[in-house]
MIDREN-452153 format. One line per 8 residues: for each residue y, z, x of N, C-alpha, C, O, CB. Coordinates in steps of 0.001 Angstrom, whole numbers, padded with zeros to 6 digits. Atoms other than C-alpha are relative to their C-alpha. Last residue first. Glycine has a CB too. Layout:
Y Z X Y Z X Y Z X Y Z X Y Z X; ...
//
This chain:
000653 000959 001474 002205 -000686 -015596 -000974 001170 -000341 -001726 001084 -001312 -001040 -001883 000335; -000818 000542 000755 004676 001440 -012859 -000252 -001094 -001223 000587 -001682 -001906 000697 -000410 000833; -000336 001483 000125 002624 003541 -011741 000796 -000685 -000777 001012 -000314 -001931 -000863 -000567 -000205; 000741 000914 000909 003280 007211 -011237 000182 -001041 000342 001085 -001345 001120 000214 -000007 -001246; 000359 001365 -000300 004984 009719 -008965 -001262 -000539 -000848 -002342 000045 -000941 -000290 -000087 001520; 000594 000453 001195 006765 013050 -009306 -000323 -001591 000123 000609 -002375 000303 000977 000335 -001210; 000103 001332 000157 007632 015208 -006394 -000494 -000312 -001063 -001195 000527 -001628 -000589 -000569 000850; 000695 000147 001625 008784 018887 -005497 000218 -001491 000371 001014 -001968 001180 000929 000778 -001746
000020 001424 000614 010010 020222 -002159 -000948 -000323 -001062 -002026 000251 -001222 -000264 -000960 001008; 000435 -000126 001090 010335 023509 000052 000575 -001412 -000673 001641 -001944 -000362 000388 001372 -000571; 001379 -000958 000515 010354 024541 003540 -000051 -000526 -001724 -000966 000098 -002262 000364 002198 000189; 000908 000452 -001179 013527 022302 005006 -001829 000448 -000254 -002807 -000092 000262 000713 000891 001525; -000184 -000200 -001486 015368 022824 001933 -001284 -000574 000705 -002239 -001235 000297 000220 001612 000375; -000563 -001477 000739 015193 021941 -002048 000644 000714 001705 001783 001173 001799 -001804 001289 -001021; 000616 -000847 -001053 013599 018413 -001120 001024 001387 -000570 001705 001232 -001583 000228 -000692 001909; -001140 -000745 -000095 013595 016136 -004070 -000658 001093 000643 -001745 001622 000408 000784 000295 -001306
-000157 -001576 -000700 010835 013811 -003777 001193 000633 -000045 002039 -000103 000461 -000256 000064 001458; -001529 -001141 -000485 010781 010783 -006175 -000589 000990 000478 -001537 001508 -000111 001149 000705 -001256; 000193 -001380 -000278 007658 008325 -006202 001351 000593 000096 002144 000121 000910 -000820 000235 001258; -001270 -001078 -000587 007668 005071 -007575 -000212 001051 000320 -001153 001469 -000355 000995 000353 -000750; -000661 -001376 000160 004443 002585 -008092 001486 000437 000156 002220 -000447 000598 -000593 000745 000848; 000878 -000945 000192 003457 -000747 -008205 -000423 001372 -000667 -001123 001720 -001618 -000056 000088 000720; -000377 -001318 -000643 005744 -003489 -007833 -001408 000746 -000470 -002316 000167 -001065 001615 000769 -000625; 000545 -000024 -001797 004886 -007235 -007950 000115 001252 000116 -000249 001502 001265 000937 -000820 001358
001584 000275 000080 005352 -007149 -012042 -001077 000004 001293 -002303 000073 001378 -000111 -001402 -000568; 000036 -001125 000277 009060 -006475 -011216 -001806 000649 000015 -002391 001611 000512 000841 -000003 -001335; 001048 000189 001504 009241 -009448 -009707 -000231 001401 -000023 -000477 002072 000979 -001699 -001053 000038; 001656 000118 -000203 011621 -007706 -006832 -000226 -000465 -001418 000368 -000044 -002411 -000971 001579 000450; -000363 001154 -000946 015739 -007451 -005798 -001816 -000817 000093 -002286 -001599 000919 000801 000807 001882; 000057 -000633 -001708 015411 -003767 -007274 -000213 -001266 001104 -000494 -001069 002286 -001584 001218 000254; -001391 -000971 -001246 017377 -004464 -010248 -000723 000068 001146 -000048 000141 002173 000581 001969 -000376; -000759 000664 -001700 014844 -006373 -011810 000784 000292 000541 001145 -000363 001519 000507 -001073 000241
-000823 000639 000172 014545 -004712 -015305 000620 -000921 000861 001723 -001465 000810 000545 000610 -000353; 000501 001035 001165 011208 -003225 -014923 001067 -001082 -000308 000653 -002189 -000652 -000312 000811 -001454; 000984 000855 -000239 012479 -001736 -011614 -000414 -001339 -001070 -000397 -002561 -000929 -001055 000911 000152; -000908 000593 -001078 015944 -000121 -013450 -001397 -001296 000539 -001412 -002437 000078 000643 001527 001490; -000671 000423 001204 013408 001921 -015801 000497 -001653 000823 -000178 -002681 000878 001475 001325 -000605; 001088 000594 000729 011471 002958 -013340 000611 -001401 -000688 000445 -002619 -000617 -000590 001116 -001143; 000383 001533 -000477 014121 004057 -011470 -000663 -000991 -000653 -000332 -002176 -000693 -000718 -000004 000997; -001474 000837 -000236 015417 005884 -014287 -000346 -001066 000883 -000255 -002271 000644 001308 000906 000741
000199 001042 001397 011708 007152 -014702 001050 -000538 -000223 000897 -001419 -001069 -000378 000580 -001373; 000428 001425 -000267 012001 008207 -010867 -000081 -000334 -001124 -000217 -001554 -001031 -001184 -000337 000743; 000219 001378 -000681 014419 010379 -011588 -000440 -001024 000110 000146 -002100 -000008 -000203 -000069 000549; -000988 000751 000931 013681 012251 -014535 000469 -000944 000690 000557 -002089 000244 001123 000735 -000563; 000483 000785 001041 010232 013131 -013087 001541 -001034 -000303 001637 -002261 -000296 -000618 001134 -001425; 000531 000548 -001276 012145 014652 -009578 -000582 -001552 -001192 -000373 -002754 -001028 -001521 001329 001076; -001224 001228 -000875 014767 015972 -011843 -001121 -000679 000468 -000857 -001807 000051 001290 000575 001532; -000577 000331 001206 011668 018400 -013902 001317 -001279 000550 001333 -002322 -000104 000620 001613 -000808
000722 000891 000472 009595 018994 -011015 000905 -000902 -000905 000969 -002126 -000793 -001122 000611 -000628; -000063 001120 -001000 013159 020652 -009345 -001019 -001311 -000399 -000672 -002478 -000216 -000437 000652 001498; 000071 -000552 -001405 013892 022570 -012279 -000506 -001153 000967 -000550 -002332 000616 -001022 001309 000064; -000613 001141 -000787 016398 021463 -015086 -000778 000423 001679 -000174 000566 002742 002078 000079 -000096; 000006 -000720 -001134 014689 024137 -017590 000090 -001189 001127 -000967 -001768 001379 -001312 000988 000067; 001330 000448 -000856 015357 021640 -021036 000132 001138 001800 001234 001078 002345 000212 -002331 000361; 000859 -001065 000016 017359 023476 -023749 -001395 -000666 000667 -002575 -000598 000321 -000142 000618 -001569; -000808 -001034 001072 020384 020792 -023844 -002148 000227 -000622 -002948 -000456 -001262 001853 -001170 -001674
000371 -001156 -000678 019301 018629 -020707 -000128 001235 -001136 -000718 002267 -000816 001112 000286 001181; 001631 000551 000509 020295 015156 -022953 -000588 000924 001141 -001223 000201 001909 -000517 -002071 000160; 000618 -000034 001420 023508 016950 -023735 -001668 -000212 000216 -002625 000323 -000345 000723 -001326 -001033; 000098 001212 000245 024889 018053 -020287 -001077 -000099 -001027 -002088 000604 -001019 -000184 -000731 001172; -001191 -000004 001062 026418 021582 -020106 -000597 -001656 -000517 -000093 -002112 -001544 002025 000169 000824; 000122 -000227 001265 023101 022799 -018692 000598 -000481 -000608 000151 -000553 -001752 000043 000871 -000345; 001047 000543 000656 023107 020272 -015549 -000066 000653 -001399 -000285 -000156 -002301 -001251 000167 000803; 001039 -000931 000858 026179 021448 -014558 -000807 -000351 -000844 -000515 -000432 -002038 000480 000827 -000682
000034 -000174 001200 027601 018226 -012679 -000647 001739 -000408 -001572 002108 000315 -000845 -001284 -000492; -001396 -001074 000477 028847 017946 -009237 000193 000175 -001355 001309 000364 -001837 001487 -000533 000439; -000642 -000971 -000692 026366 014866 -009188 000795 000718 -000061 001696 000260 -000764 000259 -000180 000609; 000281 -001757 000275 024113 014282 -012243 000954 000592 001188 001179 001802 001191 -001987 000635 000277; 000061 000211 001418 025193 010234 -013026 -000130 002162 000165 000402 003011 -000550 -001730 -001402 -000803; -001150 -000573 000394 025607 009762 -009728 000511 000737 -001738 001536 001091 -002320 000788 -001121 000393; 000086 -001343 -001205 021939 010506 -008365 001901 000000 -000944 002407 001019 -001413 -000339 -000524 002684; 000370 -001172 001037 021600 007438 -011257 -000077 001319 000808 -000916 002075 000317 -001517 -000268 -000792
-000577 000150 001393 023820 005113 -009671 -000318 000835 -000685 000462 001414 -001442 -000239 -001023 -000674; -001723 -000245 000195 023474 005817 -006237 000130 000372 -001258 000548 001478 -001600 001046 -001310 000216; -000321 -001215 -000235 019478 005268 -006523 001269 000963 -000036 001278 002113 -000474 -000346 -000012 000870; 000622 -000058 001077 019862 001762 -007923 000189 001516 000160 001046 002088 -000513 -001412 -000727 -000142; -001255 -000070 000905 022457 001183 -004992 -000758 000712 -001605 -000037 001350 -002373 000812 -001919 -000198; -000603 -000866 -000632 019505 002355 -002580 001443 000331 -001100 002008 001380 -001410 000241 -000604 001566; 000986 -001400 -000092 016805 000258 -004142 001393 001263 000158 001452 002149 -000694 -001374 -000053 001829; 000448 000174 001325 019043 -002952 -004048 -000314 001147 -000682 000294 001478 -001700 -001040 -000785 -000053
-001216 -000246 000636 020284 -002294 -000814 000057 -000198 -001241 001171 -000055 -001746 000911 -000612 000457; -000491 -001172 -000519 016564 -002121 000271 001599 000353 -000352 001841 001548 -000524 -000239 -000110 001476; -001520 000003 -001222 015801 -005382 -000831 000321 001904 -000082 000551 002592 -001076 002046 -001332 -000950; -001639 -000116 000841 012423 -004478 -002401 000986 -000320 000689 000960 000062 001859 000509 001380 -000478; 000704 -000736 001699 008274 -004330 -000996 001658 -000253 -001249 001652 -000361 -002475 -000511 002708 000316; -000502 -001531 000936 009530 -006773 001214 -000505 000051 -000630 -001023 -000784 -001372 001092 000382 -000657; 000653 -001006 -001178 008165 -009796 003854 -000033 001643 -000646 -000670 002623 -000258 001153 -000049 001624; -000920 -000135 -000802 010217 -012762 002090 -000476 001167 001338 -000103 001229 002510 001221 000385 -000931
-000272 000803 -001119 007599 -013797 000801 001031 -000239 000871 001255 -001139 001681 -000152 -000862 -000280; -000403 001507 000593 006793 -010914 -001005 -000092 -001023 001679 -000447 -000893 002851 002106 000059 -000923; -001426 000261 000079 004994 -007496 000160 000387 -001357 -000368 -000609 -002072 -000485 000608 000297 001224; -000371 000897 -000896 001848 -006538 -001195 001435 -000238 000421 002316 000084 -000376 -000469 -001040 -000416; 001365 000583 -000512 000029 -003758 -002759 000829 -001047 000792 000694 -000774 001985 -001267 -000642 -001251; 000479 001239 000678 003566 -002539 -003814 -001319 -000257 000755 -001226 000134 001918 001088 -001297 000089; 001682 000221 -000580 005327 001110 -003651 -000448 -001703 -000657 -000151 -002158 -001761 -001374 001591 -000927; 000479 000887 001043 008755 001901 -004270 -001411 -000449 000472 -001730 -000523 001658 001009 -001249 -000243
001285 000897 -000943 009624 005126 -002642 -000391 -000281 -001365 -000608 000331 -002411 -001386 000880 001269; 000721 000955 001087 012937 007253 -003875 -001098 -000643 001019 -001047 -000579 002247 001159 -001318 -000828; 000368 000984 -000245 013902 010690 -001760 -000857 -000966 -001079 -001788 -000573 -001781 -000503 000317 001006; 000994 000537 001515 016238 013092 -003325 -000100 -001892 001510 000640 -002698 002075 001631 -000244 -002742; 000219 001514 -000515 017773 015308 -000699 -001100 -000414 -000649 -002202 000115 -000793 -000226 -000223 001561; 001656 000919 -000284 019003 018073 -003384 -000096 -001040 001485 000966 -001585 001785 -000267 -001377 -001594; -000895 001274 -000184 021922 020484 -003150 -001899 -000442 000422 -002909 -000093 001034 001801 -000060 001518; 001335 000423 -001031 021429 023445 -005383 000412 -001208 000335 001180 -001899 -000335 -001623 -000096 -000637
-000261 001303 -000650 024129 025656 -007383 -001266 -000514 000639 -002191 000273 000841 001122 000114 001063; -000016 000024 -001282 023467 028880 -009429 000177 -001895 000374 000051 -002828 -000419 -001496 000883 000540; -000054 000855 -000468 023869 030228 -013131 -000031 -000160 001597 000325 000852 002201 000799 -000340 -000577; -001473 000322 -000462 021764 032997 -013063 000331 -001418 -000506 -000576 -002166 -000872 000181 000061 001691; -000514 000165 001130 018187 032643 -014318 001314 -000230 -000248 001774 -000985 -001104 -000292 000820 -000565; -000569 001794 000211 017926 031594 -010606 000502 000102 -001234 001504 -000566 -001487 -001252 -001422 -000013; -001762 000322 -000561 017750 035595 -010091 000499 -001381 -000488 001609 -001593 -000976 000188 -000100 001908; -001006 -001514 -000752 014467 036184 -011197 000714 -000009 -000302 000960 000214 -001488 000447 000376 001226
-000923 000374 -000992 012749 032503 -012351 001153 001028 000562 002237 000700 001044 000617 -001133 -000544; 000632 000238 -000587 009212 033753 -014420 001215 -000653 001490 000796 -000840 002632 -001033 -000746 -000883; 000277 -001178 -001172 011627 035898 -016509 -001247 -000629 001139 -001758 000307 001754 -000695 001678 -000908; 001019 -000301 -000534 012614 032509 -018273 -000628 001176 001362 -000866 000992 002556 -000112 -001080 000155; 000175 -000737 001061 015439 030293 -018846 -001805 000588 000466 -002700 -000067 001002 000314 -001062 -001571; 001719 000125 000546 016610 028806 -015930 000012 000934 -001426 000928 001635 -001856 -001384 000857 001396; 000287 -001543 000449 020261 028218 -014714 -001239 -000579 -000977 -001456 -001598 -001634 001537 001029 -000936; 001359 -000326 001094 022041 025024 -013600 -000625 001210 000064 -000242 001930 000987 -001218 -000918 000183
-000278 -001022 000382 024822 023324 -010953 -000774 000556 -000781 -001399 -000496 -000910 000918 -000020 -000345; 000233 -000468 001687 024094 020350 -009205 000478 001606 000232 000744 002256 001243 -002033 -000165 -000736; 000031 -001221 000379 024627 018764 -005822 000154 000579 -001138 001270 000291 -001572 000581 000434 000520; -001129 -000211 000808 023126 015461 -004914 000069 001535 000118 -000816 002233 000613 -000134 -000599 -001525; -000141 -001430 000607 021188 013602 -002417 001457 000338 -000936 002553 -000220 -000991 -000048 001068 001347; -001186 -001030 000450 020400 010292 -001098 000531 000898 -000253 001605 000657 000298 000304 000064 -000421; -000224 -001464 000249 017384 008488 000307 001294 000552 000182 001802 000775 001281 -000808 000745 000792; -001012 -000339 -000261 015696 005387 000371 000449 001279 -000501 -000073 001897 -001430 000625 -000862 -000246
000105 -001790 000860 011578 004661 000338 002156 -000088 000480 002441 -000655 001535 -001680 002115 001496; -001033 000254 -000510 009707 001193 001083 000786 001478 -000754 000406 002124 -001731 000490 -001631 -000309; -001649 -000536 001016 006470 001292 000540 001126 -000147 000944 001123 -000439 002140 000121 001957 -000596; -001753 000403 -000852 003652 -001211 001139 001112 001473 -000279 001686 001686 -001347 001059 -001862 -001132; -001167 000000 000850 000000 000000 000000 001236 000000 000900 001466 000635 001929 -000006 001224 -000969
//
């Protein structure tokens, strides 16, 4: 399998519900490095799993969509626990999304998979990855 992977980050704002999260119940801040990876059995004929500035702007767009935001105050979050599994999913199904639609410079139908990682620090990280048919 090919991948090709770019990587951005954001900083949020958000609070848990749930004596299983201590302190986080707080509101509190977190700064992600959110890695994307497109995955393909093959690469094209050009040699790519994706144009890579393709991938990267795709990523921009929806990393911008939550940055310097408070994830609670935002509607389509409204009584969801915004924890790291939980972005990592919502991510890549934006990519997803984006893929199916040719944004990523690829037959869409040539792709494979996505994976998002959002790293939390140097010790700790969450991921969510499926196919894309």
């Amino acid at each position: 399998m090919f991948t090709v992977e770019v990587r951005d980050h954001i900083m949020i704002a958000h609070s848990f519900r749930g004596a299983v999260f201590g302190p986080a119940q707080a509101m509190h801040g977190a700064t992600f490095v959110v890695d994307a990876a497109i995955l393909s059995k093959e690469v094209d004929d050009n040699g790519i799993v994706v144009d890579i500035g393709c991938a990267h702007t795709v990523l921009k767009e929806i990393l911008g969509d939550l940055n310097y935001k408070n994830l609670d105050e935002m509607p389509e979050f409204k009584g969801v626990n915004t924890t790291t599994e939980f972005l990592a999913k919502y991510i890549r199904d934006r990519i997803a999304k984006a893929a199916h639609e040719g944004r990523l410079g690829r037959e869409p139908r040539d792709l494979h998979t996505v994976r998002v990682t959002l790293s939390e620090s140097h010790v700790a990280r969450a991921s969510y990855e499926a196919p894309l048919w």
